[in-house]
C-alpha positions as CSV (number, residue, x, y, z in Angstrom):
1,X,-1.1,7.7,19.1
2,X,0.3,6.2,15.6
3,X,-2.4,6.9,12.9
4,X,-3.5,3.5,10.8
5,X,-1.9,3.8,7.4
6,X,-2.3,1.2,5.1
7,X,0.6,-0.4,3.3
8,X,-0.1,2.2,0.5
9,X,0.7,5.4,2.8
10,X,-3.2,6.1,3.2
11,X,-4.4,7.5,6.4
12,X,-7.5,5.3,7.6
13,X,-9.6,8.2,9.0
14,X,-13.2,6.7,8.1
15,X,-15.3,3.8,9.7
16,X,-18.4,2.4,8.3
17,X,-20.0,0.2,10.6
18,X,-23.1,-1.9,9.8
19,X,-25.1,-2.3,13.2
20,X,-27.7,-5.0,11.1
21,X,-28.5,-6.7,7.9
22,X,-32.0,-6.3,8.5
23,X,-34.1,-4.3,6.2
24,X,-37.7,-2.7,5.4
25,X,-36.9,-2.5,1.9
26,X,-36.2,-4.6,-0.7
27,X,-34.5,-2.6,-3.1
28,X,-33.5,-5.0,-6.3
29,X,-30.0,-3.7,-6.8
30,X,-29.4,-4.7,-3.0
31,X,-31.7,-8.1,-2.4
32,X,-32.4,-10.5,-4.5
33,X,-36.6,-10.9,-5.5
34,X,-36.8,-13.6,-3.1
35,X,-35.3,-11.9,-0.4
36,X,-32.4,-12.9,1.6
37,X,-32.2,-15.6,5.0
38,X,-31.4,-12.5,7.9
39,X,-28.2,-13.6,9.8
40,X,-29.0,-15.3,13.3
41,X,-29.0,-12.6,16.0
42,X,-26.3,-14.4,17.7
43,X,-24.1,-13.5,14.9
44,X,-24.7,-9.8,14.7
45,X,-21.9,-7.9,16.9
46,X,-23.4,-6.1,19.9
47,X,-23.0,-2.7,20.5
48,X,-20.2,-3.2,23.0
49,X,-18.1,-5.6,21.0
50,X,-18.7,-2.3,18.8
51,X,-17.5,0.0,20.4
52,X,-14.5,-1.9,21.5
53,X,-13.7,-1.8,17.9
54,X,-14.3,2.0,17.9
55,X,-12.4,2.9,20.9
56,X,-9.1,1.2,19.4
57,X,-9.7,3.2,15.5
58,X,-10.8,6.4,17.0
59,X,-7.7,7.1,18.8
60,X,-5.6,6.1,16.1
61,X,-7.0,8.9,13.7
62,X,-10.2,8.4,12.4
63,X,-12.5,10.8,13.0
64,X,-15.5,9.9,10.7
65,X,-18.1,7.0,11.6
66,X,-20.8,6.1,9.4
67,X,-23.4,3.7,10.9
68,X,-25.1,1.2,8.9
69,X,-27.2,-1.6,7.6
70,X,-29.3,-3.5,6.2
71,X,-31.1,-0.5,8.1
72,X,-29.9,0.9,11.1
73,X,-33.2,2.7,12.4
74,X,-34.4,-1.2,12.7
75,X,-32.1,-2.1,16.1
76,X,-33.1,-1.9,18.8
77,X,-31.0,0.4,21.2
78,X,-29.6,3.1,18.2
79,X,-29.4,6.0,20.5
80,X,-27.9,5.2,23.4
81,X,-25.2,3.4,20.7
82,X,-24.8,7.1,19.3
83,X,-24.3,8.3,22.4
84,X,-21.8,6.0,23.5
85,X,-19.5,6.5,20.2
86,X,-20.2,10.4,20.8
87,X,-18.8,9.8,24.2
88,X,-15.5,8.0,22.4
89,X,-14.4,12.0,21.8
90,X,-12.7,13.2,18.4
91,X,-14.7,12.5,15.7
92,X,-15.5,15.1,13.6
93,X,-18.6,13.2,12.2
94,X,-20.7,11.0,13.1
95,X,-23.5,10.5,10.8
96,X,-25.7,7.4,9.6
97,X,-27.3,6.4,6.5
98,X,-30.9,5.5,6.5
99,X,-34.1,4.7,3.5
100,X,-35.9,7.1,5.6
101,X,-38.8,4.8,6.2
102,X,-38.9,5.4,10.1
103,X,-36.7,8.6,10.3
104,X,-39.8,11.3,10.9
105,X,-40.8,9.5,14.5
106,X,-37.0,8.9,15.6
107,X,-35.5,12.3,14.0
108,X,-35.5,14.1,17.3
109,X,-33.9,11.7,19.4
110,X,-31.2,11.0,17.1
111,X,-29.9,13.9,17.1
112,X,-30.5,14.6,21.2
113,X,-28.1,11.4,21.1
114,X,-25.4,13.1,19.1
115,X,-25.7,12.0,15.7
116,X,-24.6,14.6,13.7
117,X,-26.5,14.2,10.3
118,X,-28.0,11.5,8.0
119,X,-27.2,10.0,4.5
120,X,-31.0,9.0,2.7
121,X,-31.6,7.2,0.3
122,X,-33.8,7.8,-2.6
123,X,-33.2,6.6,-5.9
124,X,-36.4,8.6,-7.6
125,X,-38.7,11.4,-7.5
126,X,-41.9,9.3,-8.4
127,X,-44.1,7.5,-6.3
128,X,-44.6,4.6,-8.4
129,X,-41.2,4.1,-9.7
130,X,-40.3,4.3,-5.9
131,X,-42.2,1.4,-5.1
132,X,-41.0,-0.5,-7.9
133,X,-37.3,0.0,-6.8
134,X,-37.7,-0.9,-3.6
135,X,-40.8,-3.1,-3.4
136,X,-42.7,-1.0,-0.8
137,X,-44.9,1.9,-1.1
138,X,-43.5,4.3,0.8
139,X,-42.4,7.4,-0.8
140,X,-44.2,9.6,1.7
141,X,-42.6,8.5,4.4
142,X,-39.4,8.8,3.6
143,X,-39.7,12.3,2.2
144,X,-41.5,13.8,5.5
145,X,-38.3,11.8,6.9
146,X,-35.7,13.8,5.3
147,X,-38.1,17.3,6.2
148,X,-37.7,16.2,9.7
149,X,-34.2,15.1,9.7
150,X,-33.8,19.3,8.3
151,X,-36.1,20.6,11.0
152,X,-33.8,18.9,14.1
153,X,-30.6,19.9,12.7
154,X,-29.6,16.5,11.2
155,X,-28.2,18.7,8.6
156,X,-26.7,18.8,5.8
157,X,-29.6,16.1,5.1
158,X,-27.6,14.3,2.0
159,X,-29.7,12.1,-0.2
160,X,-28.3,9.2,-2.0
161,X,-29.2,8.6,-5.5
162,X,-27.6,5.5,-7.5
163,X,-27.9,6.4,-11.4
164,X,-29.5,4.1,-13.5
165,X,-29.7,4.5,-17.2
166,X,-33.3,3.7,-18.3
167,X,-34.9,4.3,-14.6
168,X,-33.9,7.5,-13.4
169,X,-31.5,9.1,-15.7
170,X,-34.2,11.7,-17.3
171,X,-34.7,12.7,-13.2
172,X,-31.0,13.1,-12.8
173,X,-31.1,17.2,-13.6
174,X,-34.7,17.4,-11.1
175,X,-33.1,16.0,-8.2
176,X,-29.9,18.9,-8.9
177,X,-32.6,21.2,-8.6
178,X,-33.2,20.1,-4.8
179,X,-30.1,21.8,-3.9
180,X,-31.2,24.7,-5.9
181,X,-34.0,25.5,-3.5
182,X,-33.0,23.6,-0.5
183,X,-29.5,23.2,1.7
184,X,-29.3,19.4,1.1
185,X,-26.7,17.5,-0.6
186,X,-27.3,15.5,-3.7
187,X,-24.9,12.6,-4.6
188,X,-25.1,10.6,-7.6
189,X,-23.3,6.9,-7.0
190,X,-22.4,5.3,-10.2
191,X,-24.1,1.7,-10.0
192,X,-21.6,-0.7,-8.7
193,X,-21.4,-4.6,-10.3
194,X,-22.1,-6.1,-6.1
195,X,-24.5,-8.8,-5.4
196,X,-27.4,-8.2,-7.1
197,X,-26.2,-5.5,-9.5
198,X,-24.1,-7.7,-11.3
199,X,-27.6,-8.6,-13.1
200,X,-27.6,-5.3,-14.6
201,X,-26.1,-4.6,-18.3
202,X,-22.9,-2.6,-17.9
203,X,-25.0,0.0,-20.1
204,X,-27.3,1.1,-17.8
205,X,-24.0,2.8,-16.1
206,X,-23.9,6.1,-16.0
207,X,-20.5,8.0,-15.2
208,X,-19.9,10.5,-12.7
209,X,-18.7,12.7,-15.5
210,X,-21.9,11.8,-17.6
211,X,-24.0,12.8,-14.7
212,X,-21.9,16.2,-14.6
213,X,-23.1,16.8,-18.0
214,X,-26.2,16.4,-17.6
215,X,-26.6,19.1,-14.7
216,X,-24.4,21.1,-16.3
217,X,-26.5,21.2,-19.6
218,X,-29.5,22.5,-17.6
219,X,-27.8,24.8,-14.7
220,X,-24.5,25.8,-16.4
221,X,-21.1,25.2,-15.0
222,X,-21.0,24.1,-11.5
223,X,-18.2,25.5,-8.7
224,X,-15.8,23.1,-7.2
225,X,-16.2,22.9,-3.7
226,X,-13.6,21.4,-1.1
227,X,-13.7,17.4,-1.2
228,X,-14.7,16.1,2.3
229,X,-13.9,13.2,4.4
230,X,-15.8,10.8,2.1
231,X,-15.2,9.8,-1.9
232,X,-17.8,12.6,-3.4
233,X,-16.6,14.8,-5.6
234,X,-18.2,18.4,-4.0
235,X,-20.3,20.7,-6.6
236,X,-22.3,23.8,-6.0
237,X,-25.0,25.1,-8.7
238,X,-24.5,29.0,-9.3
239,X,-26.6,31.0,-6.2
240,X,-27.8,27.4,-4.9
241,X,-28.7,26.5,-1.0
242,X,-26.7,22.7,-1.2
243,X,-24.4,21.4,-3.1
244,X,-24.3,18.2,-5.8
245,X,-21.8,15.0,-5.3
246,X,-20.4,13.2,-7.3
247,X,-19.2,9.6,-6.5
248,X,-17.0,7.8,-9.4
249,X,-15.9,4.3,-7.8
250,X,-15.8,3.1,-11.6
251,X,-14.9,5.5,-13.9
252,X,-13.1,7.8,-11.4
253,X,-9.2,7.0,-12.8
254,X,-7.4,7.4,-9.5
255,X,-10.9,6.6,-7.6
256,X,-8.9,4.4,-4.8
257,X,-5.6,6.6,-4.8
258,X,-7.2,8.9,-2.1
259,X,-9.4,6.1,-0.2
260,X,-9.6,6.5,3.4
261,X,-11.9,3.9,4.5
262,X,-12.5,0.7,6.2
263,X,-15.6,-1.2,6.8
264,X,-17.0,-3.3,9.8
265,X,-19.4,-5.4,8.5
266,X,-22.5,-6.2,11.5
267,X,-21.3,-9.9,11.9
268,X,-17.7,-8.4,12.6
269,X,-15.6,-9.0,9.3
270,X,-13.1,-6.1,8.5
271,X,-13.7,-5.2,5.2
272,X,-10.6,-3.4,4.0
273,X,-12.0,-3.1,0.5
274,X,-15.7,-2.5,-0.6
275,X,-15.1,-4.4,-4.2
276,X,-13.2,-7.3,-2.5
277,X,-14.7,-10.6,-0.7
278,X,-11.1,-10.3,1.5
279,X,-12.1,-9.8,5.3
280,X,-10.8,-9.9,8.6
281,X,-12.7,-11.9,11.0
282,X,-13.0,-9.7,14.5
283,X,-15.9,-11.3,15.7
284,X,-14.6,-14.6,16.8
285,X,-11.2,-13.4,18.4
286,X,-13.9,-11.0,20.4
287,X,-15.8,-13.6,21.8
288,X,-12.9,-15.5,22.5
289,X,-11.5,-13.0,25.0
290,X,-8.6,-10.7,22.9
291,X,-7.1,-8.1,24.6
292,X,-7.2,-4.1,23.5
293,X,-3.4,-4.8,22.0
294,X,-4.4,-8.5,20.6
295,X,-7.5,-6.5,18.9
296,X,-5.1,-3.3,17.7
297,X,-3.0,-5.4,15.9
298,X,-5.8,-7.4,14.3
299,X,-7.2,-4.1,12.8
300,X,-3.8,-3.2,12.0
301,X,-3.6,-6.5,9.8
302,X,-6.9,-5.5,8.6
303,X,-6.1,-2.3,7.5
304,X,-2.4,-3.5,5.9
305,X,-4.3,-6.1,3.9
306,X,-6.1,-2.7,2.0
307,X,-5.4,-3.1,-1.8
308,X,-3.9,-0.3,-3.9
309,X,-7.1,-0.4,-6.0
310,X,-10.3,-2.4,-6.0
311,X,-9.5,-4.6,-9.5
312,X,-12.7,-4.2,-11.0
313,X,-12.9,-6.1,-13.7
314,X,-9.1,-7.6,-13.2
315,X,-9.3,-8.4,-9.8
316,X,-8.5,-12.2,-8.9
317,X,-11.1,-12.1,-5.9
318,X,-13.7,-11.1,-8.3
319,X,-16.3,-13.4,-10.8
320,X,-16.6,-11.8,-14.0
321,X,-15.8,-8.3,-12.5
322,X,-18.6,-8.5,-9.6
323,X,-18.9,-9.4,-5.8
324,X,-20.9,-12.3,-4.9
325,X,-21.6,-10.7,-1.6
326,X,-25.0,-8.7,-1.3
327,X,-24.2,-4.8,-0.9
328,X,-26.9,-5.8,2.5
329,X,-24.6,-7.6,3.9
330,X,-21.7,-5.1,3.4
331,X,-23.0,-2.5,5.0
332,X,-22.9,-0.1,1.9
């Protein structure tokens, strides 16, 4: 079948799909301190209207799925969803990012169902600055997660970490050293101006090529590895286990010139751009009984509508260079 390619000539080989906006965290670059009104069940896709989606995009060359939230361990039903998109045929991952909270009890049958590995996250090595980040004490929990997530082959485990000057910058060179000792992949995300990090001073940024530095000051110069499916930047430390990535979406020059993703948000909006509040609505042609072509071409529109560059700061879609839309609504 004809691939998706945007208007741009990029291939559309990667699907993030948010399964809920619920979530057991309350992490204050994501959610506001007051929280956030959950959207109404009935509005949430259901894992067929899913995988309808999936069995159109899948066919037409992608063959990487990322599931999503809010939290994704939270719905009801995850595995046998897993094994359902597994089923699809040709993807060459399948993965799913996760806070960890609940992974040690449901690590096993995650990957029974198919799931290939999982994306944590874990913005700091200390307890205490762990609960302040994300307003629940549960640091433990999420660290025997990721051991367990290792020990049934949801591997390689990759841990998340947004940089944040003034928080967790002096921990940026201790969390390198993971992959040092350990075959898990580290990747630094520059903090993005969406929803609720718009409140942060553009100082407390810290470039890709900042972070690079600072590894690179303690461990020497890293190797290059091959650049995946997804938007890190692949590093190795000399004679270490994992590797270290490095995710640029703001200072990265040519950061969109290579994207290759789209974004199903989990009340059905195509998102053809993280950084823009441009969607395509899926859910309501769904429920109002499209056909496998009538839904083809709406994904095609979807995917035609990608911009050449997310606009940052320029972008007429934008408020003073940020999205109003909370990062737990995107889907990440």
């Amino acid at each position: 079948m004809k691939p998706l390619v945007d208007l741009h000539g990029r291939r559309i080989r990667y699907v993030r799909i948010s399964i809920t906006d619920r979530c057991n965290l309350g992490c204050r670059y994501c959610m506001p301190l007051g929280g956030v009104q959950w959207v109404p069940h009935d509005l949430v896709l259901t894992y067929e209207e899913m995988l309808r989606i999936l069995r159109i995009c899948i066919p037409r060359g992608v063959e990487k799925v990322r599931i999503t939230g809010g939290e994704p361990l939270l719905r009801k039903g995850l595995s046998g969803f897993i094994a359902q998109v597994n089923a699809i045929g040709g993807l060459k991952d399948l993965s799913l990012t996760t806070n960890g909270v609940l992974l040690e009890s449901m690590a096993r049958e995650l990957k029974d169902a198919g799931l290939s590995r999982v994306n944590v996250s874990l913005d700091t090595l200390d307890r205490e600055k762990f609960a302040y980040i994300t307003q629940v004490d549960a640091f433990d929990r999420v660290v025997r997660g990721i051991c367990a997530a290792h020990e049934h082959g949801l591997s390689p485990v990759k841990v998340n970490v947004v940089a944040i000057r003034g928080f967790n910058d002096s921990e940026i060179a201790d969390f390198a050293k993971l992959t040092v000792d350990l075959p898990v992949e580290v990747r630094f995300i520059e903090l993005m101006p969406i929803g609720c990090i718009s409140k942060y001073p553009e100082h407390e940024n810290i470039s890709a090529e900042e972070i690079k530095d600072m590894i690179e000051a303690r461990f020497g110069p890293m190797e290059g590895l091959e650049r995946g499916l997804g938007p890190a930047w692949i590093f190795r430390i000399p004679g270490a286990q994992g590797s270290i990535g490095l995710i640029g979406a703001l200072s990265e020059r040519d950061f969109c010139g290579s994207c290759n993703r789209i974004r199903i948000t989990a009340t059905g909006q195509l998102r053809p751009c993280l950084f823009s509040e441009k969607q395509i609505d899926l859910r309501g042609p769904l429920r109002e009984g499209i056909t496998d072509d009538e839904l083809e071409a709406l994904i095609e529109r979807g995917v035609r509508a990608k911009p050449p560059g997310h606009g940052v700061c320029r972008g007429a879609d934008l408020v003073h260079g940020t999205i109003r839309t909370m990062m737990s609504d995107i889907g990440g």
